[in-house]
C-alpha positions, 0 to 999 in steps of 0.5 A: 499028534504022533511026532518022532521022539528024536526031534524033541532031543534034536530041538534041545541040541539046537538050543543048546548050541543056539543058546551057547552061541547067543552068550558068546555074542551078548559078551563080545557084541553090544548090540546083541547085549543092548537089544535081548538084554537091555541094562540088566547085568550080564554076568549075573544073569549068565551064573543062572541061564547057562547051567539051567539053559545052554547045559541042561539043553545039552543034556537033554539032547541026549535024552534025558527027562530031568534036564529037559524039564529044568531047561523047559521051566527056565526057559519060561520063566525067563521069558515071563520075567523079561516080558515084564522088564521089557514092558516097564523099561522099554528094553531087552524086547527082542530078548522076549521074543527069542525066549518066547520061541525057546519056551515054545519051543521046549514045551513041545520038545518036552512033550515029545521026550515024555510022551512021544507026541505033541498034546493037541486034543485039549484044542478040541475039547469044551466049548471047542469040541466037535459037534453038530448045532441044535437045529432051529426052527428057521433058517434066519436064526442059524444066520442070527447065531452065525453073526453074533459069533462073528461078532465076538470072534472078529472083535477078539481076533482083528481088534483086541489081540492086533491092539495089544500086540501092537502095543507091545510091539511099540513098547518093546521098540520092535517096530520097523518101517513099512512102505507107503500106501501099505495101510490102503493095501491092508484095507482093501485086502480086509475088505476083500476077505470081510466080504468073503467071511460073510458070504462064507458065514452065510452060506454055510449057516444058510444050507448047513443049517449050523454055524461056523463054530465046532461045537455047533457045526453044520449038520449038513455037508456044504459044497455051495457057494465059495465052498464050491472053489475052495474048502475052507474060505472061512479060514483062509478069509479069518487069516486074510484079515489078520494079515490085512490088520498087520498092515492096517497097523503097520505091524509085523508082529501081528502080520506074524501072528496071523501067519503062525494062526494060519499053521496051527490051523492048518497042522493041528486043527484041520486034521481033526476037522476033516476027521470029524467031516468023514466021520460024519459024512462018509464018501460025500466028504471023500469025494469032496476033499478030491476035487476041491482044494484046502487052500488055492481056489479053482474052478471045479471041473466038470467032472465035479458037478456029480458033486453034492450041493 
């Protein structure tokens, strides 16, 4: 992904002065000290971070390499280190989240000062990697296939991850109050999106002949079913259910996660998945992409029914 370089040193000037801004607080407002800090010692910590954080961001603002690197390194290491301190003591949790963001953050400056893009094609590459499924000899098995990675898939992303960040959530006292009847919301709405989910599954698994997966795609393009109204009703489902499990859990770390899911989805991997789509297919794709969103549902027109599936 091609992104201007100067955004990259723009993000380090912004940091730099965030960075600076934080310290001033943490030394003139205790609560700011309290909640990102906990009791560990404020003096010591700053002999190390605004050299390494707050300068080197400084630096590398105007573009220098070597301070973008050292800033990047702390940077992480930092939020490694008050992860675990937040997670043994209950405090500083969130401190963790503003380093978390920093270190994201820096990562993807870095790269932009170094290379001039974000590295985003290893999301595509092994088990990800864009290809066509093995076609079966019946239709029942693509089905077979498509179940047992929704299996796995929606055990790992609506069960395991959701459990752990809620989890985290409450050790690092970051929770917050939600309104009532806000759990039946999150189930009705997971119900709604599961039912979507499957039905998606199913079709495309059905006259596809593929699964959901990239790296065992359907070999055949599909404009039936909720495909007919919307073009990815398998995503826009999966995002769905996150949020829903967010307000199951009463959770707003994992209502965030899924919404930041949702953007990766849709800048990084969306692109690549609608070039292998055109590739594949050609102007039946084109022609697809023109007359039914990515997102918003709609009812196709008439002049769509020409439209294949």
């Amino acid at each position: 992904m091609t992104v201007p370089a100067w955004l990259g040193r723009a993000y380090f000037g912004v940091q730099a002065i965030a960075g600076g801004v934080w310290w001033i607080a943490v030394f003139t407002v205790p609560w700011v000290r309290d909640s990102t800090l906990g009791d560990l010692n404020a003096v010591t910590i700053a002999i190390l971070d605004i050299p390494l954080f707050v300068v080197a961001s400084a630096v590398a603002a105007v573009g220098a390499r070597a301070a973008a690197l050292v800033s990047t390194v702390w940077t992480c290491v930092v939020a490694g280190a008050l992860a675990i301190y937040a997670t043994v003591t209950g405090q500083a949790g969130w401190g963790v989240l503003l380093m978390f963001a920093a270190a994201a953050g820096s990562v993807v400056a870095l790269s932009l000062l170094s290379t001039g893009r974000v590295p985003v094609g290893w999301i595509i590459r092994g088990p990800f990697a864009f290809r066509p499924a093995r076609v079966r000899r019946t239709t029942i098995s693509h089905v077979a296939a498509t179940f047992g990675q929704i299996f796995v898939f929606w055990g790992l992303f609506l069960v395991v991850i959701p459990s752990v960040i809620a989890l985290l959530e409450q050790r690092w006292d970051l929770a917050i109050s939600f309104p009532a009847g806000t759990q039946a919301v999150g189930l009705t709405l997971l119900g709604c999106a599961s039912a979507l989910g499957v039905w998606s599954a199913i079709v495309m698994s059905a006259l596809g002949r593929g699964t959901p997966l990239p790296s065992a795609m359907a070999n055949h393009l599909v404009i039936a079913g909720p495909y007919r109204w919307v073009r990815n009703p398998m995503a826009l489902a999966g995002i769905s259910q996150g949020v829903a499990v967010g307000l199951i859990l009463e959770s707003w770390l994992v209502v965030a996660w899924a919404v930041a899911g949702s953007l990766v989805w849709n800048y990084v991997v969306r692109p690549f998945e609608e070039t292998d789509l055109e590739e594949r297919f050609g102007a039946e794709f084109q022609r697809y992409r023109a007359a039914v969103r990515c997102w918003v549902p709609r009812l196709p027109h008439s002049e769509d029914a020409s439209l294949p599936g």
